[in-house]
N, C-alpha and C positions, 0 to 999 in steps of 0.2 A: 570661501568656497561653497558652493552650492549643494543641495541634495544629492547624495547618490544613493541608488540601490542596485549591489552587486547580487546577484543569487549564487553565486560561487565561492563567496568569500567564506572561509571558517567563521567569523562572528558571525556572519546570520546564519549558519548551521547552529552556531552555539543558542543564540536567542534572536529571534529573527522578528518580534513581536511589540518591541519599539519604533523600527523601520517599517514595518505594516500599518501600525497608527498614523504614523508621519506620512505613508502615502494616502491610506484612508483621509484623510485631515484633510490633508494640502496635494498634493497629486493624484487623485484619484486615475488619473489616463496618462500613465508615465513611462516615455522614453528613457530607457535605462543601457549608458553607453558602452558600459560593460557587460550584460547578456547581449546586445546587439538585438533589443525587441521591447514592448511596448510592454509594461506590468500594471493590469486590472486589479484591483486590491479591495473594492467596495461586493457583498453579500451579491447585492440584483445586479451590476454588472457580470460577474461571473456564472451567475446562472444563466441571466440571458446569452451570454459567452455558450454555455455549455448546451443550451435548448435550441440557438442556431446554428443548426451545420453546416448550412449552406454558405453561412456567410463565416464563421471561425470554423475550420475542416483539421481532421489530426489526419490527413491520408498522407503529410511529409513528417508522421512522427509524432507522438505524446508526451515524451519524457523531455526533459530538458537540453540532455543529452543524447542523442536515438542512437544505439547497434546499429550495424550496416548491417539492409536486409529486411529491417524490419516493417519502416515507413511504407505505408498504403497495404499491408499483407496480412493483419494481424487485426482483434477486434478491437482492438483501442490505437489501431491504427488506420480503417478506413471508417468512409463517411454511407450513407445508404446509398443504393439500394447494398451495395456490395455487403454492406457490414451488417446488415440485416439478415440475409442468407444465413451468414454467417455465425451472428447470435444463435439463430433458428437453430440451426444445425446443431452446436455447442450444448444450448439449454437442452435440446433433447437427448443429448448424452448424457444430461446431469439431471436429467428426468429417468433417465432410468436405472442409474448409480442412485439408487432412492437414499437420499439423505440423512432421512430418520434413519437410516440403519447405521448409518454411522455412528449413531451418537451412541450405542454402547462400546463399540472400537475406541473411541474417542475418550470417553472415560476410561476404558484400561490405561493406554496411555499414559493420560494426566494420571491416574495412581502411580503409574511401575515411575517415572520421570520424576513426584513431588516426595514419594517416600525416602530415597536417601537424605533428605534437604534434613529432614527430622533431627538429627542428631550434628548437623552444621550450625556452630555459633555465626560465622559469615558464609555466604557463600556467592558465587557471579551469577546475577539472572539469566542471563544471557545464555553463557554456556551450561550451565548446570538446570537451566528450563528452560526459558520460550524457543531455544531456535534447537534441545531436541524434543521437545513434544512436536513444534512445527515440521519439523521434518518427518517425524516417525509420520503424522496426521497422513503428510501429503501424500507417503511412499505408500500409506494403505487405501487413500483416495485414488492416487494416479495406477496404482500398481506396478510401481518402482521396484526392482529385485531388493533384495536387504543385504546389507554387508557397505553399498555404496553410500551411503548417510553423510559421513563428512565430507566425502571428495564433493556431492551435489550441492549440499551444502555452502561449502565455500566457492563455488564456480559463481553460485547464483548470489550469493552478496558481493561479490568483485564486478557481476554485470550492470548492478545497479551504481555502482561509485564513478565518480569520477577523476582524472587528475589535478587538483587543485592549481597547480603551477597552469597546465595548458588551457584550463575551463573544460577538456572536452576527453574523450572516452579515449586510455590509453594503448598499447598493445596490450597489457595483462588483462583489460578487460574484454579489448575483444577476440582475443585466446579465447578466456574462458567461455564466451558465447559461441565461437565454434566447436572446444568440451563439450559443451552441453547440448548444441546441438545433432554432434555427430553422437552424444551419449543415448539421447531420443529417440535417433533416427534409429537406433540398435532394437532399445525397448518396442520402439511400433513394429518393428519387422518382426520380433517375437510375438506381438500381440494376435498382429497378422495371422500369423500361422498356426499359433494356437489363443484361441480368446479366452479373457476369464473377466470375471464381472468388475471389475475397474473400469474407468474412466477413459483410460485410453485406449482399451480397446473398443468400449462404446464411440467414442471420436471417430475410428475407423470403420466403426458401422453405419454412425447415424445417416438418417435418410430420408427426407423427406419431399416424397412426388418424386419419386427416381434422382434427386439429385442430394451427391454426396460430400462431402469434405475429399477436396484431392491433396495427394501424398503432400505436398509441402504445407497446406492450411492444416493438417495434421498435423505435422513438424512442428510449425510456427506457433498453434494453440498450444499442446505440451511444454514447449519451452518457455513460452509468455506463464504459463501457468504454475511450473515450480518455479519462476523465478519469482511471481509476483504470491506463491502460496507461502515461501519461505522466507521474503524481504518483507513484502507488506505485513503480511500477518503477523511474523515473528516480531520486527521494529515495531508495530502495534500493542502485539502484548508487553513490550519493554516499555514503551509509552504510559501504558496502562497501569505498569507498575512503575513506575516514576512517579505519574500522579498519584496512586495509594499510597507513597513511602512518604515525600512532599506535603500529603494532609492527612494525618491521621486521623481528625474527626472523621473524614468522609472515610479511612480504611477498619476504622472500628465498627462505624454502622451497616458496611458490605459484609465484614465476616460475623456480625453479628443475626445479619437479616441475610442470607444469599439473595433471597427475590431481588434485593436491589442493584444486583449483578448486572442486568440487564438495563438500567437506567445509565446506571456508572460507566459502562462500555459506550453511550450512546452521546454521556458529559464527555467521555474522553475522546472520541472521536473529534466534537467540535471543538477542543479546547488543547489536546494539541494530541490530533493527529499524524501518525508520520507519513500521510501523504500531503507534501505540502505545495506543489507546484507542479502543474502540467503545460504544455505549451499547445499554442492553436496555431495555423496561418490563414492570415484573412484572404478571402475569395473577392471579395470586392471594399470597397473605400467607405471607412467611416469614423464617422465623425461623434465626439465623446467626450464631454467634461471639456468644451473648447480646444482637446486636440484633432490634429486630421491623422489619423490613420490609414495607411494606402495598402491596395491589392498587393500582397505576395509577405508583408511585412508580418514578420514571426508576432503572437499575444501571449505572454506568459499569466497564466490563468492561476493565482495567488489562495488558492484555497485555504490555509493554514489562516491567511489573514480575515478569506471573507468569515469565516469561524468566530473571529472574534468584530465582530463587525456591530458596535454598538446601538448601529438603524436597526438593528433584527432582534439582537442577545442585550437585555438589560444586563451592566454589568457584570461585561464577557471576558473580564481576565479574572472572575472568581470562578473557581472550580465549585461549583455547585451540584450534588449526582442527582438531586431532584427537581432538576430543569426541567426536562424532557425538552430538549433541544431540537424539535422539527425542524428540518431542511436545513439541517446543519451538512456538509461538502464534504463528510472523512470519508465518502464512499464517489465522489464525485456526482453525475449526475447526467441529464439529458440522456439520448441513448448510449452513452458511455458511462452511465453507472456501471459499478462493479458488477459481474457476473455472478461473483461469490460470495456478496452478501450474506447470503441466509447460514454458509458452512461457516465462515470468518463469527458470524454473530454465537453460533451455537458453540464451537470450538475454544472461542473464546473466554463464554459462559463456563463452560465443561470446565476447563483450565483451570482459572481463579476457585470457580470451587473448591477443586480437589487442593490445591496448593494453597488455599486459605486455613484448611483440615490439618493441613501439616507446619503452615507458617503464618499464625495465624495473626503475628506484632510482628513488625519489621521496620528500619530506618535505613537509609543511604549512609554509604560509608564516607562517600567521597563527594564531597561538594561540586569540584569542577569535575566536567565529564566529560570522554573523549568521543567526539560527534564522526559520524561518518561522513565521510566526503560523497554527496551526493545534493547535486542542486535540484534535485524533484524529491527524493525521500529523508526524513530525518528522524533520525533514532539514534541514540548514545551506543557505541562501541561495545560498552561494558557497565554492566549497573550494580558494581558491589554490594550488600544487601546482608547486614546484621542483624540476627534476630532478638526481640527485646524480651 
């Protein structure tokens, strides 16, 4: 029986990082009958993937899976000039939610969230830190009312999953995308009417040369945004700590140095990211590593893999935090790099700090781990975590 690479399958949600070498190796331009689309898995393929739009376009969709709705509407769903407006519009909202001012919000947080941990022999990462400091973060970014934490919460990790049986997005998932997005649609209308210095009511103002963000590119940006402030950031920081639990040399030299907080966030990005697959569809015919690729035919763009991509990363399945891993794909790239870089990098930093203060040895409890069903994002369920 020949090569296959599923992107739905539970094993490559579990480890997905032997099938990436196998394509890297030997299929570098591989039709995969099971996503129904072409998977790029080499570092310069996928950038070049991601630097041309014209020819690989996310206007029918990024994620593996797309909500209905969202394809061509959203900024990681159109291609320029549209999604250029667009940006514009967005960044100047988050130009003027000045950022640095966050970062003392952001430290209370990560204190009030890591101090109970203190007196836990074991405790769940997950639930008992990254996904509520992620959440408190976004609700005082977005200016989300308080009290709705969990309901938002779990709307927006069911929007990112998918059903493993069908490959594709169930009704409970997109339930929870019309939740969230009639929950939205509530918040803007309050924002509306009365503004306060949040995010989303700057969305509804920003302006540039009389032209504005209209009602649903409002809509559409707030819900892309706590789903991907909550999923990606949160699954990142579990990632993150996955890797500090996994190598203790490199978690005893972070909490002994914080400086090196911000190297280690940057090892972990490339080395395993949970954003691990987004999808393109080609605009015209091409041809790659002797296969022919045709107009209209989906690209699944393998980030996780180009990460570990041994043309770029000298030995790229060691976790190293003093790489300094330039152009490594945990944030993606071209004009589809993440918007939220620089809050995701400092939040992040913030986080581990404070939670280093309070848990400063730590081991996994549980060897096998239960992975999310999700063929674009990958993050463990739940990451037990005894302190030593």
């Amino acid at each position: 029986m020949g090569f296959r690479f599923d992107p739905f399958s539970p094993a490559i949600d579990a480890d997905p990082f032997p099938a990436y070498k196998t394509l890297r190796d030997e299929h570098p331009c591989f039709w995969s009958e099971d996503a129904g689309m072409w998977v790029l898995s080499r570092h310069a393929d996928i950038l070049r993937a991601v630097q041309d739009w014209r020819t690989y376009s996310s206007a029918k969709g990024n994620m593996m899976t797309e909500l209905p709705g969202r394809a061509g509407a959203t900024l990681g769903t159109t291609d320029p000039p549209r999604h250029d407006r667009l940006r514009a519009l967005v960044q100047h909202a988050f130009v003027r939610r000045n950022l640095e001012a966050l970062a003392g919000p952001i430290r209370d947080i990560a204190v009030a969230v890591a101090a109970p941990l203190r007196e836990r022999a074991q405790f769940e990462f997950v639930e008992d830190f990254s996904s509520k400091f992620t959440v408190r973060v976004l609700f005082a970014a977005l200016g989300l009312p308080l009290g709705d934490e969990q309901a938002v919460r779990d709307k927006a990790v069911l929007m990112v999953q998918n059903d493993p049986r069908t490959r594709a997005k169930g009704p409970e998932h997109i339930a929870a995308y019309e939740w969230m997005q009639a929950y939205a649609a509530n918040v803007i209308a309050q924002r509306r009417a009365n503004p306060q210095n949040d995010l989303i009511s700057h969305f509804s103002q920003a302006e540039i040369d009389g032209d504005r963000l209209d009602e649903r590119e409002v809509l559409l940006t707030t819900t892309t945004l706590i789903m991907a402030g909550i999923e990606s950031l949160g699954g990142f920081m579990t990632m993150f700590a996955l890797n500090l639990a996994d190598h203790p040399d490199a978690r005893r030299a972070v909490v002994a140095d914080a400086a090196l907080v911000p190297e280690a966030i940057e090892e972990s990005l490339r080395y395993n990211t949970s954003a691990q697959r987004f999808k393109r569809c080609l605009q015209q015919d091409v041809e790659l590593h002797g296969q022919s690729m045709k107009a209209g035919d989906f690209v699944c763009l393998a980030y996780g893999s180009g990460n570990r991509d041994e043309r770029l990363f000298p030995e790229p399945d060691v976790y190293d935090i003093r790489r300094k891993p330039r152009g490594h794909l945990g944030f993606g790239g071209g004009v589809h790099v993440c918007l939220g870089t620089m809050i995701a990098r400092l939040a992040v930093k913030i986080a581990f700090e404070e939670f280093h203060r309070v848990v400063p040895a730590y081991a996994r409890v549980d060897q096998t781990l239960n992975w999310m069903p999700s063929s674009t994002f990958r993050s463990p369920l739940q990451l037990r975590l005894a302190q030593q």
